[in-house]
N, C-alpha and C positions, 0 to 999 in steps of 0.2 A: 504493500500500500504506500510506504514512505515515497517507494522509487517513481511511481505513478506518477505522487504527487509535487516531485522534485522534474520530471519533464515534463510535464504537463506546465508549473511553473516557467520553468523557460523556455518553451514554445511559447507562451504567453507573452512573454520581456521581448522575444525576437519580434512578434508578428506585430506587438506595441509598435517597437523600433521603425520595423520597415513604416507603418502607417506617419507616424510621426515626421519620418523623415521628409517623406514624397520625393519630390524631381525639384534638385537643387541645380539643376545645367543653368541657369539663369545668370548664376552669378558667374561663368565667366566669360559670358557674352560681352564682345568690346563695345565700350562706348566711349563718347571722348573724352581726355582727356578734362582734370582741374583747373589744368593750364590754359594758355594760349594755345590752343590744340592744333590749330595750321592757319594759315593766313587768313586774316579778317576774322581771328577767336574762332568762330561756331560754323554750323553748318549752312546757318541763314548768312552767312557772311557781314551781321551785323556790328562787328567789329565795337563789340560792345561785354564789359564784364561785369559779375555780380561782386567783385571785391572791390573795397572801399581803399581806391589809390591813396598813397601819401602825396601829398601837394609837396612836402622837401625830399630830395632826392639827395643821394651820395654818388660819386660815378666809382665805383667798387673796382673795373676790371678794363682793359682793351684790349680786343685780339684780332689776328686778320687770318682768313679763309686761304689766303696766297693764292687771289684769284677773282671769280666776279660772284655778286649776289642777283638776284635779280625776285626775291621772295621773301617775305618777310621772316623771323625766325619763328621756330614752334618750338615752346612751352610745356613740360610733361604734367604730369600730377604731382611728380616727387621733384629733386632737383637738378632733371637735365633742361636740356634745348638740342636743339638738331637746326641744322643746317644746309639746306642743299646747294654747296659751292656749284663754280664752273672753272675748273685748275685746269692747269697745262699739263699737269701729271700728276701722280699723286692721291691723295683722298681727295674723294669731293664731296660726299654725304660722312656729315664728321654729328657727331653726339660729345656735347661739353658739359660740367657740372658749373649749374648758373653759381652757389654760394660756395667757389671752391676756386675762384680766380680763374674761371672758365678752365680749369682743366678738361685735360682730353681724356674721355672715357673709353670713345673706339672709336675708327672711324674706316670705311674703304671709296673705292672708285664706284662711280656709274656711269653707263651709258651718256656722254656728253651732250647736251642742246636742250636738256629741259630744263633750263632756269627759271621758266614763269610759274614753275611749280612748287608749292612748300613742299615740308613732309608734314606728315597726320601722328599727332601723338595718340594713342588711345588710351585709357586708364589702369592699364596694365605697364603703358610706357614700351609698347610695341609699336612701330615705326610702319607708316605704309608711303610709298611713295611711287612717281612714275619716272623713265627714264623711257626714251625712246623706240617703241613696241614693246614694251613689258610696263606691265605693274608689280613691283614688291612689298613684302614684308619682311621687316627685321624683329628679332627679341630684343630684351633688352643690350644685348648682346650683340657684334657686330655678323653672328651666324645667319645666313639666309633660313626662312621661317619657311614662307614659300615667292617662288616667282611663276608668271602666268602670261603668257604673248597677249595681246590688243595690237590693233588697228591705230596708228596713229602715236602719239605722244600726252601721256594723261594728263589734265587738270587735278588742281590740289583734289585730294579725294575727298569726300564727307563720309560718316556715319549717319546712316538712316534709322530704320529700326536698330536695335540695338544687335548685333553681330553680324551688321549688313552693309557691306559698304559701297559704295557710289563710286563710280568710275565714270568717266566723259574723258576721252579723247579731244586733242586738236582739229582731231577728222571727224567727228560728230559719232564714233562708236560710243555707246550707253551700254554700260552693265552694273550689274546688280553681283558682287562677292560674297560670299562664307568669307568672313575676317579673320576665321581661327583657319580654317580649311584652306582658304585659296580656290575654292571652286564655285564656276559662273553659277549661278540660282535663276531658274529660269531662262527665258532665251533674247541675247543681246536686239540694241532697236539703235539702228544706223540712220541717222539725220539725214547720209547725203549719198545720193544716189553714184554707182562707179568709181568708189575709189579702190585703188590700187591697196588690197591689202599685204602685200609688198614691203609696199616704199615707206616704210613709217614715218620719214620726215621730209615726207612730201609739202611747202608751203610752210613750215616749221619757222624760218627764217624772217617770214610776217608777221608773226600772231607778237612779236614784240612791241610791234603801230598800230596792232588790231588791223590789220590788212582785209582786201580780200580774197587773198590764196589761206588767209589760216580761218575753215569756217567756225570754229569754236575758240577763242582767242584768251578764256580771262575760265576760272571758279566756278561752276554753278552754287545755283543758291536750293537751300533744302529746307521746308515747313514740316512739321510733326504735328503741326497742328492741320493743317490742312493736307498732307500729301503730296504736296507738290514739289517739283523740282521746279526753275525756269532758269533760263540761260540764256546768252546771247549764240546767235545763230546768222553766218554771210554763207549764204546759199551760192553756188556757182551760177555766177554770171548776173547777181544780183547788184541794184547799183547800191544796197546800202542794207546793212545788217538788220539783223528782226530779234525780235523777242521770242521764245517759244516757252509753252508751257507745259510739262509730262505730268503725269497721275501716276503716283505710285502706289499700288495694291498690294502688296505683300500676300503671299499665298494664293493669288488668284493664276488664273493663265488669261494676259497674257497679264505680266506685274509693274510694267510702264508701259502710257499709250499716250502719242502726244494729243494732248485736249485743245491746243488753241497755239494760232501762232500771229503774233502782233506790229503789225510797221505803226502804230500810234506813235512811236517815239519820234520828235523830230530830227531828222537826219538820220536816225538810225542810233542806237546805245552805244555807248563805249562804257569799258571795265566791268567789271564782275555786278550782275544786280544782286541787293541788299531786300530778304522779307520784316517785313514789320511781324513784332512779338504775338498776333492770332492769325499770323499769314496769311491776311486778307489781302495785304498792300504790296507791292515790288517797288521799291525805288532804285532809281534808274536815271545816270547823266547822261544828256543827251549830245548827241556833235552841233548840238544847235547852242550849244553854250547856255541848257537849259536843266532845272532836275525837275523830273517825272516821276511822278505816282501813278502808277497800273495798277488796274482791277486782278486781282489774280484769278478769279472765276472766270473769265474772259477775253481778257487781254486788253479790256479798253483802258480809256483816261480818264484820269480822278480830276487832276491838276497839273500844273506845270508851273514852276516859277525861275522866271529869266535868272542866273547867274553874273551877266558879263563878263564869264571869263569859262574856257575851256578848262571841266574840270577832267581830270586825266586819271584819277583815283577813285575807288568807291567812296558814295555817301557813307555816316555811320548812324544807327541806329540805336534809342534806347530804346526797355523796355516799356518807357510812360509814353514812347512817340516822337521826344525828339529828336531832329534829323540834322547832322552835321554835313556839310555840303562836302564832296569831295575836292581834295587839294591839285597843285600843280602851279606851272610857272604863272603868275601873273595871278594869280588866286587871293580871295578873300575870305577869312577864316567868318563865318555865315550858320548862323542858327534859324531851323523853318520850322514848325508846328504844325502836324497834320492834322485840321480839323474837322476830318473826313471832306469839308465838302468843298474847302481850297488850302495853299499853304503859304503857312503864315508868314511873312518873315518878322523873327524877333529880336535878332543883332547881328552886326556886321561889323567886322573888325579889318579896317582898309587898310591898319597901318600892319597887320599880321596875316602875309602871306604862307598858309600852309604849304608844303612839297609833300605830304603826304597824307594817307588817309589817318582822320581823327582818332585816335582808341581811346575808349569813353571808360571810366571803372570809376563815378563818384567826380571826377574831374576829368579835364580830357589832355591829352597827351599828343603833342604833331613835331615834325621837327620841321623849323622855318630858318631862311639865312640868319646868316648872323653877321651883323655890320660893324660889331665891337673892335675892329681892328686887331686882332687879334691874332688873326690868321686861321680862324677854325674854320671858317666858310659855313658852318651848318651848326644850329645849338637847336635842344629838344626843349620846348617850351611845355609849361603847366599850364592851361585856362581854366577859368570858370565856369562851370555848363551854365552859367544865370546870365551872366553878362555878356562872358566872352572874355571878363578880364585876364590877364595875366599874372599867373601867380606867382613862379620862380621860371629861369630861365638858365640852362648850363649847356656852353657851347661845347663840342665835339671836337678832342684835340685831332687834330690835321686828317680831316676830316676830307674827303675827297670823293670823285663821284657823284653819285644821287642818291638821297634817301631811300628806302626800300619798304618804310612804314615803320611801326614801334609795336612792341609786346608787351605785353601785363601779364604777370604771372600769377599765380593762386595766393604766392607770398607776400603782394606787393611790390616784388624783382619787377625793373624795366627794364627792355632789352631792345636795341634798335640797331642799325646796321646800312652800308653803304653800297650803293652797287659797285666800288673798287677792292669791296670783302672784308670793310675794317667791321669789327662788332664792339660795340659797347654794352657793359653791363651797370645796370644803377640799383641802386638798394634806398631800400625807406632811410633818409635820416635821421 
């Protein structure tokens, strides 16, 4: 009878167990990164964080790539950054420790010509990135995770659902990853009819002007709130680029389809479009030297409000709606208000030309020249999201090239960089 009641007991502790547990696969499905996870922060390209920046900054650290940037840096959960140079030899995708004096953690070679593309940190601090016909993944580690051929030259990647990631080519290939796997999900949805899957960097050497030999040129942007993808799209033989919108269904067949495609913009979009926080809105600068608000249900126009000036960077977005005009030569640092039913403008700052796009975390972050005689050419200013004012200002010693944009990290780390590969690290005060 004891024995009985002694297995009997622990079958009982087991089958507890098993119920208790259930299916825990969830937790190590990638999502993004804490950090600056890849260019423009998130997947909506909102270039916008939930940490509360420090207004004074330290400059911690300077290092250089020995080579060119042409992306902004990305941000992990813990305390790396990654990199994707363009060297003459050498490493070009390098991983640094942001609170360690930029030490080198690992780094090797890729496929050279995708400099428009970050790398994607996910929250395991696994690396995905494109390099011309292939997409990667790295561990933490500099060992290949997996690699996988595409069509073309990839855009920075996003994470959609959470262990799914986003791929768009140069060439307009769309797929859909296993992030832990490496394998397509579903079946890919090619924008452009006849290309040469071949030549992967066919037109490659455009998509730096936004040409129109490169028909996907800039990030797409990705809603979780709504499903959608939209992206810029220069069709062959098209006199000026278009907007397009895909629906993404996860588990359905087919799991992208494109729903709407849009010339509302005037002249056609330039740079990566920006979703608003319930992914109802796209903003989007136009070559009209205008920014645009799209309907994202159909591609129409909300609003439009003139700039005077060519902006060359994305808008940034917060999550209450404020919209930072995107930067470039000749640019005016510019705060608009969507209030659904036109946009606002609420300050303009003529004597502060941004060169890059705004990142927002509680203050907002750009780097503008710097005329201090000094010889920096470029200092990373702090404003105000109220005013516009200026809070602290620290130039960038021998600072050369063009800005590439600024990073915010989980910790308060600021991180910005030049397209001649110098990087800088700044730390709260």
């Amino acid at each position: 009878m004891l024995r009985r009641i002694i297995v009997w007991a622990s079958t009982a502790l087991i089958a507890g167990g098993l119920v208790g547990c259930g299916n825990t696969d969830s937790w190590v499905e990638a999502r993004p990164a804490s950090g600056w996870a890849a260019q423009y922060a998130d997947a909506a390209n909102t270039s916008s964080s939930p940490v509360e920046g420090a207004d004074a900054l330290r400059l911690e650290w300077t290092r250089s790539v020995k080579g060119n940037l042409a992306a902004q840096v990305a941000l992990g959960s813990g305390n790396y950054l990654a990199v994707n140079g363009q060297t003459g030899a050498g490493c070009s995708l390098m991983v640094w420790e942001t609170d360690n004096r930029a030490r080198q953690r690992w780094c090797t070679r890729l496929v050279q010509g995708g400099g428009l593309s970050s790398p994607l940190f996910d929250d395991f601090d696994n690396l995905y990135i494109g390099q011309p016909g292939a997409v990667l993944s790295f561990p933490p580690t500099q060992w290949i995770r997996w690699r996988r051929p595409v069509i073309g030259m990839p855009m920075t990647a996003r994470i959609l659902t959470p262990g799914n990631l986003l791929v768009v080519t140069h060439l307009g290939q769309v797929l859909v990853f296993d992030a832990h796997r490496g394998t397509v999900t579903g079946t890919s949805l090619d924008l452009v009819d006849g290309v040469d899957p071949t030549d992967s960097e066919r037109g490659l050497d455009d998509c730096r002007l936004a040409g129109p030999r490169c028909p996907v040129a800039s990030a797409p942007a990705y809603s979780a709130a709504t499903g959608m993808v939209v992206l810029t799209l220069w069709e062959p033989n098209a006199d000026k680029p278009v907007l397009v919108g895909l629906r993404y269904r996860p588990g359905q067949t087919p799991q992208l389809t494109r729903e709407w495609t849009s010339d509302a913009v005037g002249g056609g979009p330039l740079a990566s479009p920006v979703l608003s926080a319930d992914g109802s809105t796209v903003y989007v600068n136009g070559r009209d030297e205008s920014l645009w608000a799209i309907n994202v249900d159909d591609g129409s126009e909300k609003w439009s409000v003139p700039l005077q000036y060519l902006a060359q960077t994305p808008p940034s977005v917060t999550p209450g709606g404020l919209v930072i005009a995107g930067g470039g030569p000749g640019s005016r640092l510019t705060a608009v208000r969507d209030t659904a039913s036109e946009g606002e403008v609420l300050w303009t700052r003529d004597d502060t030309s941004p060169l890059t796009t705004s990142s927002l975390a509680g203050v907002g972050y750009a780097v503008v020249p710097d005329d201090s005689g000094d010889g920096a050419g470029f200092a990373l200013t702090v404003f105000n999201l109220g005013d516009g004012g200026t809070v602290n200002t620290y130039p960038l010693p021998r600072a050369t090239g063009w800005p590439v944009g600024v990073s915010v990290g989980h910790d308060g780390r600021v991180v910005t960089a030049t397209s001649d590969g110098q990087v800088y690290g700044f730390a709260p005060a």
